[in-house]
C-alpha positions in Angstrom: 178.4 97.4 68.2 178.0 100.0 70.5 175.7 103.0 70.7 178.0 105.3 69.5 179.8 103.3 66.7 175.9 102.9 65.5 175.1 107.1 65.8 178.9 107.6 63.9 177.1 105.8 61.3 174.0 107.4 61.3 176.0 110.5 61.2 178.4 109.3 58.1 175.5 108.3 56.3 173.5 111.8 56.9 176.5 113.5 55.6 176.1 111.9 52.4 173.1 114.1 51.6 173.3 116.6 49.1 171.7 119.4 50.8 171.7 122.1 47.7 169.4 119.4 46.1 166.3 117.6 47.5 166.1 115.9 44.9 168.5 113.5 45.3 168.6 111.2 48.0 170.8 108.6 48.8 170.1 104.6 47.9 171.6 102.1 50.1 172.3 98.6 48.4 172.1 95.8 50.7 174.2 93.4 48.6 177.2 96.0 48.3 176.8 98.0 51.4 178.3 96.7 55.0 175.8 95.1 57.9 176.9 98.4 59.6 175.5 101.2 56.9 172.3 99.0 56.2 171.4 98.8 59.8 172.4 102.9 60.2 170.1 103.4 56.9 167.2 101.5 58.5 168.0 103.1 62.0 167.2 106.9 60.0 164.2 105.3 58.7 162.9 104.3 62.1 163.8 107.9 63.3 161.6 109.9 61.2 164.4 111.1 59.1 164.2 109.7 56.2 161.5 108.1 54.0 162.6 104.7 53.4 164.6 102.2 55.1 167.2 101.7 52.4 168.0 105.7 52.8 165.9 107.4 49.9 164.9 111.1 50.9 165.5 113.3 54.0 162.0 114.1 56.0 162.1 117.6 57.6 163.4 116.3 60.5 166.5 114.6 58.9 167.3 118.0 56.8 167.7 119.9 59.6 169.5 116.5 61.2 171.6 116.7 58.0 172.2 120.2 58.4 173.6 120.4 61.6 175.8 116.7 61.0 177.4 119.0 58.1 177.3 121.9 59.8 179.3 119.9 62.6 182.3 118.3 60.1 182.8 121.5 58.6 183.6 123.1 62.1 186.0 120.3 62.5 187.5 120.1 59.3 
C-alpha cells in the first residue's frame, strides 16, 4: 500500500470521531475490520493521536488532527 492510500486511511478513520463528545471514541475490531483500518488504527496510535492502538480516545494532538481532517471534508463536500 502506498503512503498515501495509508494517510487516506488515517484520515477516514480520524473522521469518525465525534468531536461534540470526548467521550466517545472509536473501537476498532480486528476480527471485523479490514488489514487496512487496523493498520491506520495502530498507525494513529504510534502517532501520538490517540490512546490505544485499536483507536479508543483522541490525545490533544489527534483533536486538533481530527479537527482539521473534518474541517477539510466539509470544505470539500
Amino acid at each position: 500500500m502506498s503512503n498515501s492510500n495509508e494517510i487516506l486511511e488515517e484520515i477516514k478513520l480520524l473522521n469518525q470521531f465525534n468531536l461534540d463528545s470526548m467521550a466517545s471514541g472509536i473501537k476498532v475490531h480486528t476480527q471485523q475490520a479490514s488489514e487496512e483500518v487496523v493498520a491506520a488504527a495502530a498507525r494513529l496510535f504510534d502517532k501520538g493521536l490517540t490512546d490505544h492502538v485499536d483507536g479508543g480516545y483522541l490525545t490533544e494532538l489527534g483533536i486538533e488532527a481530527a479537527t482539521n481532517a473534518q474541517s477539510l471534508m466539509r470544505v470539500l463536500s
